[in-house]
C-alpha positions as CSV (number, residue, x, y, z in Angstrom):
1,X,0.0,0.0,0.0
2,X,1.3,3.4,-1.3
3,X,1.7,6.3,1.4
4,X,2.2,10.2,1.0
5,X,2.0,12.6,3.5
6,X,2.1,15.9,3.3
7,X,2.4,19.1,5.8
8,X,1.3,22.2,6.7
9,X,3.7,23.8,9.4
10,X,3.2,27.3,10.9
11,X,6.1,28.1,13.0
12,X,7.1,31.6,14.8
13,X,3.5,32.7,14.5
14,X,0.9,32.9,17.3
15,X,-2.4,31.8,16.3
16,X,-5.5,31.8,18.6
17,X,-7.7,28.5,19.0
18,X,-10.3,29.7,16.4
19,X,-7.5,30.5,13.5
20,X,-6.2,27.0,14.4
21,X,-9.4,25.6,13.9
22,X,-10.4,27.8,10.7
23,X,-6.7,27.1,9.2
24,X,-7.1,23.5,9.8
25,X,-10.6,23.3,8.0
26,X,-9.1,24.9,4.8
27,X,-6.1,22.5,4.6
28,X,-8.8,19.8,4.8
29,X,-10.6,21.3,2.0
30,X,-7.6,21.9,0.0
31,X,-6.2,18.8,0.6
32,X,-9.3,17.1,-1.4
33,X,-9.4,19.6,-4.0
34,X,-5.9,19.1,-4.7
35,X,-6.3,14.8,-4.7
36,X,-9.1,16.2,-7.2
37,X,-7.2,18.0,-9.3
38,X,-4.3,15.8,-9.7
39,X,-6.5,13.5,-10.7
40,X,-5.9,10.6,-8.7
41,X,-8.0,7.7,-8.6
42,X,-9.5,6.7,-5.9
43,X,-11.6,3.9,-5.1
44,X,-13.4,3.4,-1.9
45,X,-11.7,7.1,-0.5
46,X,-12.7,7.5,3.3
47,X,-11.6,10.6,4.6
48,X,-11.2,11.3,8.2
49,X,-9.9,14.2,10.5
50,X,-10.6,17.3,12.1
51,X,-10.1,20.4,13.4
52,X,-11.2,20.2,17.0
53,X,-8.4,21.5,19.2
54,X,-9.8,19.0,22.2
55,X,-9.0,15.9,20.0
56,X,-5.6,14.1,19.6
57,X,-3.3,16.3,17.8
58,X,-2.0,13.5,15.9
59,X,-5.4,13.5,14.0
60,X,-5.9,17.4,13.5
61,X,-5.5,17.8,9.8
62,X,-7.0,15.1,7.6
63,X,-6.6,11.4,6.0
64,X,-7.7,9.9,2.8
65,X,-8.0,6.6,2.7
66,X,-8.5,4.2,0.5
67,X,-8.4,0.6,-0.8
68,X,-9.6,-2.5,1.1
69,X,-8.9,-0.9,4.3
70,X,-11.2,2.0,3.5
71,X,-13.5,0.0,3.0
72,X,-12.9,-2.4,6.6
73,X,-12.6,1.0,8.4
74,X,-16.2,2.5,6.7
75,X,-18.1,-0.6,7.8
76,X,-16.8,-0.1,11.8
77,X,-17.2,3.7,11.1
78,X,-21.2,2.0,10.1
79,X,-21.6,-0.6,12.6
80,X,-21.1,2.0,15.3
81,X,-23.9,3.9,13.7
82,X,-23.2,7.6,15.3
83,X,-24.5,10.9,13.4
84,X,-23.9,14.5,13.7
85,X,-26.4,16.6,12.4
86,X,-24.8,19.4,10.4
Protein backbone atom coordinates (compact mmCIF):
# COMPACT_ATOMS: atom_id res chain seq x y z
CA UNK A 1 0.00 0.00 0.00
CA UNK A 2 1.31 3.38 -1.26
CA UNK A 3 1.69 6.34 1.43
CA UNK A 4 2.20 10.18 0.95
CA UNK A 5 2.01 12.63 3.46
CA UNK A 6 2.14 15.91 3.31
CA UNK A 7 2.42 19.05 5.81
CA UNK A 8 1.34 22.23 6.72
CA UNK A 9 3.69 23.85 9.36
CA UNK A 10 3.22 27.26 10.88
CA UNK A 11 6.10 28.13 12.97
CA UNK A 12 7.14 31.64 14.82
CA UNK A 13 3.53 32.67 14.48
CA UNK A 14 0.93 32.95 17.33
CA UNK A 15 -2.40 31.81 16.27
CA UNK A 16 -5.45 31.81 18.57
CA UNK A 17 -7.69 28.55 19.01
CA UNK A 18 -10.29 29.73 16.37
CA UNK A 19 -7.50 30.50 13.52
CA UNK A 20 -6.20 27.04 14.41
CA UNK A 21 -9.38 25.58 13.89
CA UNK A 22 -10.41 27.79 10.69
CA UNK A 23 -6.73 27.11 9.18
CA UNK A 24 -7.08 23.48 9.81
CA UNK A 25 -10.57 23.35 8.00
CA UNK A 26 -9.10 24.90 4.82
CA UNK A 27 -6.06 22.55 4.63
CA UNK A 28 -8.78 19.82 4.77
CA UNK A 29 -10.56 21.31 1.96
CA UNK A 30 -7.61 21.93 0.00
CA UNK A 31 -6.20 18.82 0.59
CA UNK A 32 -9.31 17.09 -1.38
CA UNK A 33 -9.38 19.63 -3.96
CA UNK A 34 -5.95 19.11 -4.74
CA UNK A 35 -6.30 14.75 -4.69
CA UNK A 36 -9.09 16.22 -7.23
CA UNK A 37 -7.17 17.97 -9.34
CA UNK A 38 -4.34 15.84 -9.69
CA UNK A 39 -6.48 13.46 -10.71
CA UNK A 40 -5.85 10.57 -8.74
CA UNK A 41 -8.03 7.66 -8.63
CA UNK A 42 -9.51 6.72 -5.89
CA UNK A 43 -11.62 3.87 -5.05
CA UNK A 44 -13.44 3.37 -1.94
CA UNK A 45 -11.69 7.05 -0.50
CA UNK A 46 -12.73 7.53 3.25
CA UNK A 47 -11.61 10.64 4.64
CA UNK A 48 -11.18 11.26 8.17
CA UNK A 49 -9.87 14.22 10.50
CA UNK A 50 -10.60 17.27 12.08
CA UNK A 51 -10.11 20.44 13.42
CA UNK A 52 -11.18 20.25 16.96
CA UNK A 53 -8.39 21.48 19.17
CA UNK A 54 -9.84 19.01 22.16
CA UNK A 55 -9.04 15.93 20.04
CA UNK A 56 -5.61 14.09 19.60
CA UNK A 57 -3.31 16.29 17.75
CA UNK A 58 -1.98 13.47 15.94
CA UNK A 59 -5.38 13.45 14.03
CA UNK A 60 -5.86 17.43 13.49
CA UNK A 61 -5.51 17.85 9.82
CA UNK A 62 -7.00 15.11 7.57
CA UNK A 63 -6.58 11.39 6.01
CA UNK A 64 -7.69 9.93 2.80
CA UNK A 65 -7.95 6.59 2.73
CA UNK A 66 -8.47 4.21 0.48
CA UNK A 67 -8.41 0.59 -0.82
CA UNK A 68 -9.64 -2.52 1.12
CA UNK A 69 -8.87 -0.93 4.27
CA UNK A 70 -11.16 1.98 3.52
CA UNK A 71 -13.55 -0.02 3.03
CA UNK A 72 -12.89 -2.35 6.64
CA UNK A 73 -12.60 0.96 8.42
CA UNK A 74 -16.17 2.46 6.74
CA UNK A 75 -18.07 -0.58 7.81
CA UNK A 76 -16.84 -0.15 11.78
CA UNK A 77 -17.24 3.66 11.14
CA UNK A 78 -21.16 1.96 10.06
CA UNK A 79 -21.57 -0.63 12.58
CA UNK A 80 -21.09 2.04 15.33
CA UNK A 81 -23.95 3.87 13.72
CA UNK A 82 -23.16 7.56 15.32
CA UNK A 83 -24.50 10.89 13.40
CA UNK A 84 -23.86 14.46 13.73
CA UNK A 85 -26.38 16.60 12.43
CA UNK A 86 -24.85 19.38 10.40
Amino acid sequence: MARNEFRFVVDGVELTPDQQSHIAGEIQKAGLAALSSAGAKLATPLALGHANLKLRPEWYGIWVIDGPFAEELGQKINDIGFWMPR
